[in-house]
N, C-alpha and C positions, 0 to 999 in steps of 0.2 A: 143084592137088593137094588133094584132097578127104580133112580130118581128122574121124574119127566120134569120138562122145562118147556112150559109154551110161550111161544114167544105172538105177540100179537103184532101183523103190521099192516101202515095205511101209509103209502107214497113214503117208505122210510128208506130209502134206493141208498140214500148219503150214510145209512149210518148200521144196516143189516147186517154186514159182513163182517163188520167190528163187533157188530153184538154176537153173532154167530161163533166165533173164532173165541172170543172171551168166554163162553159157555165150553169150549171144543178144550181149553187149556186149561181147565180143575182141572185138580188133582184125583179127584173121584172119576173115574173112568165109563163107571155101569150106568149109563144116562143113555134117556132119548130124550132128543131134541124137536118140537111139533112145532110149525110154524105155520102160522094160518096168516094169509092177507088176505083184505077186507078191501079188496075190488082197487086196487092203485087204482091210478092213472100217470103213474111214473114208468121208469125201469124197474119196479124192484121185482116184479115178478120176473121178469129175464135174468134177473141176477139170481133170485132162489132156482128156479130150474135148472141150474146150472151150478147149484150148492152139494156138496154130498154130505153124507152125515145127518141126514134132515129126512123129515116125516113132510111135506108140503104139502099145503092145503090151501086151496083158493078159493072163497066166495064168488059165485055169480055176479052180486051185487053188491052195496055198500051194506052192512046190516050193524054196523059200531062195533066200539070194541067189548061191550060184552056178549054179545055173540059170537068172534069170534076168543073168549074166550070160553065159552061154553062147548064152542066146535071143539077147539082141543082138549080137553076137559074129557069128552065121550074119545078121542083119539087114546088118549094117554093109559098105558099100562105100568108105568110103575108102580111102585108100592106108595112113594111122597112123589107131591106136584108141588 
C-alpha cells in the first residue's frame, strides 16, 4: 500500500532537503514523494533537480499553495495522501 507525501514549496532552498530526507527516513518504505514548487525565485529548484527519490513538479508561475497542492493531488498514486 502505496502512501504519497506532497510536499508544497515557495523559495524553501534553507529548509527542502531536511524535509525531503525526514520523509526518505520512515520507517514505512512504500512512499512517493511529489514535490511541486510554485515558481521560487531562490535556489530551491536547483536543489530539487538534483534530488532523487522525488516526483518534481514545477509551476510556470506563482499560483499559491493550494494549487500547488492540487497539482500534487492529480500526481499522487497512492492509496493515503
Amino acid at each position: 500500500m502505496t502512501v504519497s507525501f506532497i510536499v508544497t514549496s515557495y523559495n524553501y532552498a534553507d529548509y527542502i532537503s531536511e524535509t525531503i530526507e525526514s520523509i526518505k527516513n520512515q520507517t514505512y518504505k512504500d512512499l512517493e514523494i511529489i514535490v511541486v514548487d510554485d515558481f521560487s525565485d531562490d535556489n530551491s529548484v536547483e536543489i530539487l533537480e538534483k534530488t532523487e527519490g522525488i516526483k518534481f513538479i514545477k509551476h510556470d508561475k506563482n499560483r499559491g499553495q493550494l494549487a500547488s497542492i492540487i497539482t500534487g493531488l492529480k500526481e499522487a498514486r497512492g492509496e493515503f495522501v
